[in-house]
C-alpha positions as CSV (number, residue, x, y, z in Angstrom):
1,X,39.9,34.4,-86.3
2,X,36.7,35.2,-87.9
3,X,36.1,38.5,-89.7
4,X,34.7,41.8,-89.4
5,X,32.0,40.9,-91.4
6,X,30.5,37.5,-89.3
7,X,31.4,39.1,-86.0
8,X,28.7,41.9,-86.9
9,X,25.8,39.4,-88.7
10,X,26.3,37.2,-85.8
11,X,25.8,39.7,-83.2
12,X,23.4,41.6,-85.2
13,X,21.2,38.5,-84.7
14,X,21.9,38.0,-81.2
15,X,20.9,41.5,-80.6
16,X,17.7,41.1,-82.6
17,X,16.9,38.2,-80.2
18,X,18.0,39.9,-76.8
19,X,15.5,42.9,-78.0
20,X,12.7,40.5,-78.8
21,X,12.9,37.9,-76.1
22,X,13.7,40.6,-73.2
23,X,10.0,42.5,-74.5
24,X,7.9,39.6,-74.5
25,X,9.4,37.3,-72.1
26,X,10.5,39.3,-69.8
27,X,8.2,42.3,-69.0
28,X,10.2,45.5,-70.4
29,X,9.4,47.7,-72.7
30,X,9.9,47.5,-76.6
31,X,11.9,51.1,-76.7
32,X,14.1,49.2,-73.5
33,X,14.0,46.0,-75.4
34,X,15.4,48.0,-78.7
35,X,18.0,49.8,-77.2
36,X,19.1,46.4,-75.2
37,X,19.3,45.0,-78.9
38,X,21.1,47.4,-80.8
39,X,23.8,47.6,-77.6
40,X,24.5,43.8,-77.8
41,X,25.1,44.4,-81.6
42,X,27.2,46.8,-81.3
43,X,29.1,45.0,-78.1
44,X,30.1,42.6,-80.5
45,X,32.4,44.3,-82.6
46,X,34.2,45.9,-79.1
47,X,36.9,43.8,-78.6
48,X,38.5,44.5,-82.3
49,X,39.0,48.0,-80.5
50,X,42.4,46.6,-80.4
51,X,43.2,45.9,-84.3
52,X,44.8,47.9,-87.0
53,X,42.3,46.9,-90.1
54,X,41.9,50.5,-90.8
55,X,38.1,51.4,-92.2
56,X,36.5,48.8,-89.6
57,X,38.1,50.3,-86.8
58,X,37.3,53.7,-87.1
59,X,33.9,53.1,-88.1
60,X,33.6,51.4,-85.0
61,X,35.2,53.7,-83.2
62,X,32.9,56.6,-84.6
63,X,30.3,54.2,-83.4
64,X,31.2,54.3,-79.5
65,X,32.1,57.8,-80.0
66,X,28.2,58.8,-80.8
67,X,26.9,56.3,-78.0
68,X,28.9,56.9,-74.9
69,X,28.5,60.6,-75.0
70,X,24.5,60.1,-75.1
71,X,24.4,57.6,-72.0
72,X,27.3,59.5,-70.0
73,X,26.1,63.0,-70.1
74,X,23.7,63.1,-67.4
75,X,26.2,61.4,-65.4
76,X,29.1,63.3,-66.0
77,X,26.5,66.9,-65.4
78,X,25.8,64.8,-62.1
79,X,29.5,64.3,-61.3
80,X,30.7,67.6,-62.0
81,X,27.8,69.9,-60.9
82,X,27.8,72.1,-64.2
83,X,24.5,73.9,-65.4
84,X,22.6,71.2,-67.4
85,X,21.0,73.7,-69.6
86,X,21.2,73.3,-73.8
87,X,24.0,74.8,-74.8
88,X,26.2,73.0,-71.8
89,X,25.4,69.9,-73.1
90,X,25.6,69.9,-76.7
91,X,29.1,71.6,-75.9
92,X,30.0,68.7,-73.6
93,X,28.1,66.3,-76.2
94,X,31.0,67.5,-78.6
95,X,34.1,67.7,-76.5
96,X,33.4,63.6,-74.9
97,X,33.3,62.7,-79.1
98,X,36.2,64.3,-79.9
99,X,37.8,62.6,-76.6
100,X,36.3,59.3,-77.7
101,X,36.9,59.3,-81.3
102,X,40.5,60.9,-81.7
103,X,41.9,60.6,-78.0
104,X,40.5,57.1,-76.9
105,X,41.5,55.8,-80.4
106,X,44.9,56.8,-80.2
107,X,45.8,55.8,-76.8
108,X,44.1,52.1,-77.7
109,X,46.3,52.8,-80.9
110,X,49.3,53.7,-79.0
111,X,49.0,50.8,-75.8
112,X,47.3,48.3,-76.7
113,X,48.1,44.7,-79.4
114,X,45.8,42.8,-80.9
115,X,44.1,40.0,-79.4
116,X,45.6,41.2,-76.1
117,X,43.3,42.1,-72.9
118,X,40.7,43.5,-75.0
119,X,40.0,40.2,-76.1
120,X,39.6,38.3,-72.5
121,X,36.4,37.6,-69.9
122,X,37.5,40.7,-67.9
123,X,37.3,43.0,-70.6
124,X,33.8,41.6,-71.0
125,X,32.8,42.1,-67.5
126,X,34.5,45.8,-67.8
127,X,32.3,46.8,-70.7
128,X,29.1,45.9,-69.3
129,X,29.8,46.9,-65.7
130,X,30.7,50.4,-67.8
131,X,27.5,50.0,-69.6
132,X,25.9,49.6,-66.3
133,X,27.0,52.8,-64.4
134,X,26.9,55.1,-67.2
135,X,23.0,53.9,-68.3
136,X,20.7,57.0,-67.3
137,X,18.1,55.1,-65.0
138,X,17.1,54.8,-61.7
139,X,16.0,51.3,-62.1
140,X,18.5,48.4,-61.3
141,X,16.6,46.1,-63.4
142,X,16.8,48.4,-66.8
143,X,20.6,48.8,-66.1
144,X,21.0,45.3,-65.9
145,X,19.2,44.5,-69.1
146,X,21.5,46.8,-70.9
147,X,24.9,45.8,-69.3
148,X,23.5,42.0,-69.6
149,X,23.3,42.5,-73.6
150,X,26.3,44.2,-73.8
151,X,27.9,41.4,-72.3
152,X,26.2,39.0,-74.3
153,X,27.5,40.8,-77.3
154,X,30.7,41.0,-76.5
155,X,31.1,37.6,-75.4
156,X,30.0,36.4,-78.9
157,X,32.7,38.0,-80.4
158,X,35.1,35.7,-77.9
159,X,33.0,32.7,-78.8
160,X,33.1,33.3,-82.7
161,X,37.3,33.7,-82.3
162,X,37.5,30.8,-80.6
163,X,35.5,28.7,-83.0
164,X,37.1,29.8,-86.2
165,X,40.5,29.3,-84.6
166,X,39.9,25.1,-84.4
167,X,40.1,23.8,-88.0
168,X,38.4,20.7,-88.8
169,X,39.6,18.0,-91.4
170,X,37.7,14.8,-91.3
171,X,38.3,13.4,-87.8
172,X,41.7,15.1,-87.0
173,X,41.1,18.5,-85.0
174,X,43.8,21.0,-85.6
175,X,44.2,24.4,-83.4
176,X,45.6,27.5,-84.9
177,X,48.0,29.4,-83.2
178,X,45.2,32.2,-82.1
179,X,43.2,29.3,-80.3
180,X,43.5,30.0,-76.9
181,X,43.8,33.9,-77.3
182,X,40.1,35.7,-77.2
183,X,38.5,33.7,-74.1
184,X,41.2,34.2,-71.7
185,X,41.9,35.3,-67.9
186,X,45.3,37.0,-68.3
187,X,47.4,38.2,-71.4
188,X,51.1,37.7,-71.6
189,X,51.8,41.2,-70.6
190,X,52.5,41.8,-66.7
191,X,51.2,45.6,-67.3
192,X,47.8,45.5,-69.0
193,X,46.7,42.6,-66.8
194,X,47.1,44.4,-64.0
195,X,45.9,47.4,-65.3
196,X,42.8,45.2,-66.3
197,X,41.9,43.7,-63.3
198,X,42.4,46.9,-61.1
199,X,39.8,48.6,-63.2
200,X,37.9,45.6,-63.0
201,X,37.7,45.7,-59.1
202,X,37.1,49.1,-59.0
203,X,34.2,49.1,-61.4
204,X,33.1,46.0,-59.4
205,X,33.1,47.5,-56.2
206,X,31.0,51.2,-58.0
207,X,28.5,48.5,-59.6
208,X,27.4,46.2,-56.9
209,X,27.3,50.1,-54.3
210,X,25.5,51.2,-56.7
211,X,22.7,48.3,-56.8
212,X,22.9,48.7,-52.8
213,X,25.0,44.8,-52.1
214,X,27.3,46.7,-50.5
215,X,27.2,49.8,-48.2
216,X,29.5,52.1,-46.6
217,X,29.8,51.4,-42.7
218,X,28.1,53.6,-40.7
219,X,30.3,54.9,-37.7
220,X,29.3,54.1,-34.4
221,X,27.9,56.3,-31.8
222,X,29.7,56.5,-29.2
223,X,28.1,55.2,-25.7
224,X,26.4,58.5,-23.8
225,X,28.5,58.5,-20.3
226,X,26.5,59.0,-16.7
227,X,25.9,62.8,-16.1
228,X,25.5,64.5,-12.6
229,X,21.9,65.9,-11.9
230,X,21.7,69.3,-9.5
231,X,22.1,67.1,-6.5
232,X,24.9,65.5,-7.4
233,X,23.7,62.3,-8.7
234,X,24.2,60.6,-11.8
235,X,21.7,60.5,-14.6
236,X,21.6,56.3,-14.1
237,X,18.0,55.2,-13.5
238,X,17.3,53.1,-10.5
């Protein structure tokens, strides 16, 4: 399992690149391109969410606890129809830290084991579809870019697990016991894998409505029945 320290250089680099080569290759802006950047970087320290390493943790946790609150406050205000005037939102600013930070951490705390479902594709998916509904834009394509990198971030993580859990001397290749345990499908618990995957379909289902793929059925009118005129005749044309 590779530590604190290489999971943030390496995904400190790969959110350097996502900034740079989403600017200039592909048409967004370099304020779009930065924040794309810094979320991939900091996607890649999410999944030790999960561990008990103490200073790492809650830095990390103090970390999402300044972010979400800055992407989810217009959409919370939207959700709940309070007054989005200055002190409303620096109130709610404070109380979704405090969630984050103290609440969020201790239920993770509390529920959750290392290198469990926080450590599998879904869980990837799940953060960036997250990252995707929360982000403050109108534009598909800008949500996108940031859900993409958080994604890509978080997938490095996976990747760097993986890799430091195969051990290579000479020509034999030897697997730890953690091989096998960060890109996964299902844990070995029955509860957090179904708890998993039903947020994953519901997330699914708010992302891909929200992009307009799919859209509520619109109930049919029903078909206008022959009327009687003054003379007793139906309204049916001849």
């Amino acid at each position: 399992m590779a530590a604190f320290r290489e999971h943030v250089s390496v995904s400190g680099l790969l959110g350097l690149s996502y900034g740079l080569g989403t600017s200039l290759l592909l048409g967004f802006t370099p304020v779009q391109g930065a924040l794309a950047g810094w979320l991939t970087a900091v996607a890649g320290m999410l999944p030790d969410l999960d561990s008990d390493r103490g200073r790492p943790v809650r830095e990390l946790f103090g970390i999402l606890a300044a972010v979400a609150p800055l992407l989810l406050v217009g959409r919370v205000l939207a959700w709940t129809g309070m007054r989005n005037d200055t002190e409303t939102v620096m109130i709610l600013l404070v109380v979704m830290y405090l969630a984050i930070r103290y609440g969020l951490a201790w239920l993770v705390n509390t529920f959750s084991v290392h290198r469990g479902m926080f450590h599998s594709l879904p869980a990837m998916i799940i953060a960036a579809e997250v990252t995707y509904l929360g982000y403050p834009s109108e534009l598909t394509t800008v949500k996108l870019l940031m859900g993409g990198g958080v994604a890509v971030g978080f997938f490095s993580h996976l990747l760097l697990d993986e890799m430091y859990s195969v051990q290579l001397n000479g020509i034999r290749v030897r697997f730890k016991k953690s091989w096998g345990t960060a890109i996964k499908l299902v844990g070995e618990r029955m509860m957090p894998n179904v708890i998993t995957y039903a947020l994953l379909l519901t997330l699914t289902y708010a992302m891909l409505s929200d992009a307009g793929l799919i859209r509520p059925k619109t109930p049919q009118q029903p078909a206008a029945l022959p009327h009687a005129d003054a003379g007793g005749d139906t309204g049916v044309l001849r």
